[in-house]
MMTF fields as JSON, N, C-alpha, C and O atoms, coordinates in Angstrom:
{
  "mmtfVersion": "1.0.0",
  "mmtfProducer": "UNKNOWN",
  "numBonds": 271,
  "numAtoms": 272,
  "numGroups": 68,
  "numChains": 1,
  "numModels": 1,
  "chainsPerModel": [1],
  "groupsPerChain": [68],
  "chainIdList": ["A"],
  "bondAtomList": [4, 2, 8, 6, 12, 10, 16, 14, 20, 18, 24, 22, 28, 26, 32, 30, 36, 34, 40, 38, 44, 42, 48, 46, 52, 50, 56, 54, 60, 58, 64, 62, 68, 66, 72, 70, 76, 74, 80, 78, 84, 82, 88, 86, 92, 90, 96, 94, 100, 98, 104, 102, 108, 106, 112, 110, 116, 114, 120, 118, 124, 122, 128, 126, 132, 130, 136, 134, 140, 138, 144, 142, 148, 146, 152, 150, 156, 154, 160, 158, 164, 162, 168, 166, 172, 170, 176, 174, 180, 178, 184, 182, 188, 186, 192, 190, 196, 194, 200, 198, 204, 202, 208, 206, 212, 210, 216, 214, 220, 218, 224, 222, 228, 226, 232, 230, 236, 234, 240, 238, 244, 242, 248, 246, 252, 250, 256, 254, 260, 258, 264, 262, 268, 266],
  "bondOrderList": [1, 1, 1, 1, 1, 1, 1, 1, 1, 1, 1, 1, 1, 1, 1, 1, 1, 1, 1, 1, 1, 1, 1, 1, 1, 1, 1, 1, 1, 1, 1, 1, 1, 1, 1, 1, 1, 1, 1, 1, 1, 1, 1, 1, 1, 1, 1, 1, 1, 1, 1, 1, 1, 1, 1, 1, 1, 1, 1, 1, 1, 1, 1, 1, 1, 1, 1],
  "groupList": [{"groupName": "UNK", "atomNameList": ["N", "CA", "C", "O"], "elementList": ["N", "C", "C", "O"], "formalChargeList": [0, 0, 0, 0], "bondAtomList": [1, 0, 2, 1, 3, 2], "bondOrderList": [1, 1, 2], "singleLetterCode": "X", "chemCompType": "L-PEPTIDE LINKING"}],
  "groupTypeList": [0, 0, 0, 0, 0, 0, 0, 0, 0, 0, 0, 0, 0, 0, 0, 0, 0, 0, 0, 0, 0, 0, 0, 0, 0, 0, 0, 0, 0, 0, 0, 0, 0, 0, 0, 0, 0, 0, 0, 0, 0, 0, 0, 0, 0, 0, 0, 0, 0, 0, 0, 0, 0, 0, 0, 0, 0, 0, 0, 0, 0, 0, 0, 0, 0, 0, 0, 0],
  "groupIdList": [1, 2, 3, 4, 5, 6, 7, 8, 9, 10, 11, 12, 13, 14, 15, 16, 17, 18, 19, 20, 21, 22, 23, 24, 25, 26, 27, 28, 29, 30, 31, 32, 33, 34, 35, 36, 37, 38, 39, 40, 41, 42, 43, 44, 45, 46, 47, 48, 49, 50, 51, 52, 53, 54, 55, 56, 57, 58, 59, 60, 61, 62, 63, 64, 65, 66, 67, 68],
  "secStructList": [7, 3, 3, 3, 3, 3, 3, 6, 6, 3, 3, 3, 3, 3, 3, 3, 7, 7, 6, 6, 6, 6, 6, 1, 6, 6, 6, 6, 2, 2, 2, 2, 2, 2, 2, 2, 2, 6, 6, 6, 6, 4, 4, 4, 1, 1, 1, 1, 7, 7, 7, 3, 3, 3, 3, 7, 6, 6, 7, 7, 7, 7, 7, 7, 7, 7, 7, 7],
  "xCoordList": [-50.599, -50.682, -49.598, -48.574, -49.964, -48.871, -48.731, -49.639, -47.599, -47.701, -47.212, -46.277, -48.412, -47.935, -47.801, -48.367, -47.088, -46.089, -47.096, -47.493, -47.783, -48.058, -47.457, -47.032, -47.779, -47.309, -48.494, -48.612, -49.196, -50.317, -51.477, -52.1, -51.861, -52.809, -52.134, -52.736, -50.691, -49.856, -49.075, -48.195, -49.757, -48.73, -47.472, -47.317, -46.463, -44.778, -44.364, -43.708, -44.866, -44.203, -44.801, -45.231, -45.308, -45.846, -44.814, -43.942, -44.87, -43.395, -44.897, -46.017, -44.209, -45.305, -44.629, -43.449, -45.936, -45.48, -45.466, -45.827, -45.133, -45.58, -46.401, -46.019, -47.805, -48.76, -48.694, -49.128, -47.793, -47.319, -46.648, -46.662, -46.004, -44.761, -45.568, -45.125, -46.712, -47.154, -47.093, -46.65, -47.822, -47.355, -46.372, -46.396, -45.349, -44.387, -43.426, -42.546, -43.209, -42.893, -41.653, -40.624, -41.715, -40.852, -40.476, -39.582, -41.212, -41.952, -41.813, -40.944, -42.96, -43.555, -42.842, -43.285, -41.979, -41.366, -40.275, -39.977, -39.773, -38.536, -38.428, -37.51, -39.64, -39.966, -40.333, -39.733, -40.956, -41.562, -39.93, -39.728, -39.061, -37.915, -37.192, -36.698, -37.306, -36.173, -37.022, -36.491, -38.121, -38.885, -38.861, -38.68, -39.05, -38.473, -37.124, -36.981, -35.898, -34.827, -34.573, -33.736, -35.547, -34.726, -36.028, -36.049, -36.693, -37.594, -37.563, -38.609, -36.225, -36.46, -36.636, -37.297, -35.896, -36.076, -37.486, -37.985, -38.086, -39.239, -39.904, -39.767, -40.343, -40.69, -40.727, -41.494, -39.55, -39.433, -39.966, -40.376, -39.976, -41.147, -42.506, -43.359, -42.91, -44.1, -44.483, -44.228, -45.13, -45.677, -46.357, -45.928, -47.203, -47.54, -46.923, -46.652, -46.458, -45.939, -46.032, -47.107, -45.582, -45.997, -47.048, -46.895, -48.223, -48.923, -48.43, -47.665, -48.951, -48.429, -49.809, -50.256, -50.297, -51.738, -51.128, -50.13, -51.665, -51.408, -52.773, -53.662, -52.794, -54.026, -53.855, -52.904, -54.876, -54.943, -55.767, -56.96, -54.672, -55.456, -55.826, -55.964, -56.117, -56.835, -58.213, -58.917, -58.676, -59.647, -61.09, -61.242, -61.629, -62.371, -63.552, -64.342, -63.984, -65.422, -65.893, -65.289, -67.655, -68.205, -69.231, -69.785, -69.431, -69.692, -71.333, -71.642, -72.134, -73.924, -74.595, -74.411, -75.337, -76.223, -76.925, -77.271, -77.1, -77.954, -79.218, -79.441, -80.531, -81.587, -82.627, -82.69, -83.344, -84.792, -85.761, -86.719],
  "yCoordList": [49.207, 50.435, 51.386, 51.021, 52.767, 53.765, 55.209, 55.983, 55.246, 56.342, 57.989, 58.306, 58.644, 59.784, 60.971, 61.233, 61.567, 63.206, 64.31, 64.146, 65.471, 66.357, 67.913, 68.284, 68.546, 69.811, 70.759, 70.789, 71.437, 71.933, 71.627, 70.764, 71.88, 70.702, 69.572, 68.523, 69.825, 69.001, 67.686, 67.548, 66.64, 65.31, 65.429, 65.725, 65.185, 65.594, 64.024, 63.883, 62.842, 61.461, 60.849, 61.27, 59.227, 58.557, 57.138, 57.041, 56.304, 55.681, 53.712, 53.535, 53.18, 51.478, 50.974, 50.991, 50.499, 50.381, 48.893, 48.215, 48.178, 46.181, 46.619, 47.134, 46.189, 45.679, 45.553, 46.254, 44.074, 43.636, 44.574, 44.601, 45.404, 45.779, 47.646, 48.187, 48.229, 49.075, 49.541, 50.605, 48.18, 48.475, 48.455, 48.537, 48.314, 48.137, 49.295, 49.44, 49.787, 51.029, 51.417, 50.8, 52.688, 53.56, 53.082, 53.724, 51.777, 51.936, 52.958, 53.299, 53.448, 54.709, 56.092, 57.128, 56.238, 56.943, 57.687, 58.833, 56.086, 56.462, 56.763, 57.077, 56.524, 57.116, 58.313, 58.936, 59.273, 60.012, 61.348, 62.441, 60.476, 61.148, 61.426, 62.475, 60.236, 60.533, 61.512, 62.29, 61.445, 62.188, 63.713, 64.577, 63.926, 65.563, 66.206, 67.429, 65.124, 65.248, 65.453, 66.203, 64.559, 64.816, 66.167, 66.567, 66.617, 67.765, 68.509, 68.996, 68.761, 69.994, 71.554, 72.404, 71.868, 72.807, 73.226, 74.215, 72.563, 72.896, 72.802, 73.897, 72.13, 72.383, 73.631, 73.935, 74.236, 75.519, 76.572, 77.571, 76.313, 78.032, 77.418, 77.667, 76.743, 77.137, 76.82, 75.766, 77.941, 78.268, 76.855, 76.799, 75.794, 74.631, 73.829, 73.771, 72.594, 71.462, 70.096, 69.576, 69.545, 68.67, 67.62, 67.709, 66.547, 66.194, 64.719, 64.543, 63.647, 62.375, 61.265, 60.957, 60.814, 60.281, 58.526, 58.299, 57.456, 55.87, 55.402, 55.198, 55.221, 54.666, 53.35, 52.718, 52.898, 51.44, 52.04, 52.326, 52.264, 52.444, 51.501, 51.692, 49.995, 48.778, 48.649, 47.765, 49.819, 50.031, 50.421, 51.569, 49.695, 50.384, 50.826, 49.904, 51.872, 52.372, 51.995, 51.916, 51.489, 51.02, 52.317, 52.861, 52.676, 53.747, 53.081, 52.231, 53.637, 53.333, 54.514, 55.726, 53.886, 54.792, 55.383, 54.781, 56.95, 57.53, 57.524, 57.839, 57.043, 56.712, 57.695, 57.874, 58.167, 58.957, 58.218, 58.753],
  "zCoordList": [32.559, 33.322, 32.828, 32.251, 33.142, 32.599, 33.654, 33.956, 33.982, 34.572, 33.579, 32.844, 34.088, 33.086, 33.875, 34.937, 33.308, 33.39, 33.184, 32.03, 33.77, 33.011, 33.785, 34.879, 32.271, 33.651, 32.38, 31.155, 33.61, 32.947, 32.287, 32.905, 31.575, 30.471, 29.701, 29.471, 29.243, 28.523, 28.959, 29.809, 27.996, 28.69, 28.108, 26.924, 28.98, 29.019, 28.437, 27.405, 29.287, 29.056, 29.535, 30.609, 29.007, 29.512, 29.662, 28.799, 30.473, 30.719, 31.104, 31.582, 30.717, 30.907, 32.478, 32.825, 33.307, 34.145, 34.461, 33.499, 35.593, 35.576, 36.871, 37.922, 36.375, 37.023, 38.651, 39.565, 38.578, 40.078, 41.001, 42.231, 40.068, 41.07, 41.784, 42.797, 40.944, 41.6, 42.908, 43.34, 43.729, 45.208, 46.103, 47.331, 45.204, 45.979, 46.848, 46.0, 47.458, 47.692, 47.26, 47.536, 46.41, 46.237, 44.72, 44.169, 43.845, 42.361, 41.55, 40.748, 41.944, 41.147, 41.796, 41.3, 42.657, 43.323, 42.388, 42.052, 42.125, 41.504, 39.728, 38.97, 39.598, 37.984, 38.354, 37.478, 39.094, 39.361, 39.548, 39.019, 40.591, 40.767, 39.2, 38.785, 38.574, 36.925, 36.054, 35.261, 36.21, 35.429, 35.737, 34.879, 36.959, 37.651, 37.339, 37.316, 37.043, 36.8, 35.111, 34.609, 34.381, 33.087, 32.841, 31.677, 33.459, 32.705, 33.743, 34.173, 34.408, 35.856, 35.191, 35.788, 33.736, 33.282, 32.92, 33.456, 32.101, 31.79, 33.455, 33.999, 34.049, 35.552, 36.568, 37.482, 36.012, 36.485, 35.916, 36.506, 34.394, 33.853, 34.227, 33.375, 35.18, 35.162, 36.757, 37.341, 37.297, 38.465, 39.198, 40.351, 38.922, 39.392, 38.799, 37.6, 40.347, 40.12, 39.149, 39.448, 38.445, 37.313, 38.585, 39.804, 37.787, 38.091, 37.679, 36.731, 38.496, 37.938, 38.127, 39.232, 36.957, 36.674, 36.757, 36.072, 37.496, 36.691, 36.451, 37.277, 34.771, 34.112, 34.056, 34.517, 33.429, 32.349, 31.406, 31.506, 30.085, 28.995, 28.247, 27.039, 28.969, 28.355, 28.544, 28.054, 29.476, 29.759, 28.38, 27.962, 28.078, 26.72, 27.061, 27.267, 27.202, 26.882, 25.994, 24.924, 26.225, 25.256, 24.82, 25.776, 23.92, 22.658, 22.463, 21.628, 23.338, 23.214, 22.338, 22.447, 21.535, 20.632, 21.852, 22.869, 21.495, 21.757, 21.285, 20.116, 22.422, 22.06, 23.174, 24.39, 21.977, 22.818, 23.32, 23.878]
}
């Protein structure tokens, strides 16, 4: 799993997260807090708040021929 940073269309940072510990409260909190902190500058030129996505990019789409 990965939690990622964006601000705007642009991903800022993506940081690996442990699985288990997701639910745990205040986790993802506190990446969320360091991440506001080391990019508060950039944060500020822009009018909306950065966005924070957690994937699994182990996830694979499977790629089907297109058939008529």
């Amino acid at each position: 799993m990965k939690l990622m940073m964006y601000i705007g269309n642009d991903l800022i940072e993506s940081i690996p997260l442990e699985l288990g510990r997701i639910s745990k409260p205040g986790y993802l909190g506190n990446f969320k807090r360091t991440l506001k902190m080391k990019y508060s500058e950039l944060i500020r030129q822009y009018s909306e708040p950065p966005e924070f996505l957690v994937i699994n990019p182990e996830i694979k789409k499977e790629n089907k021929p297109f058939s008529s």
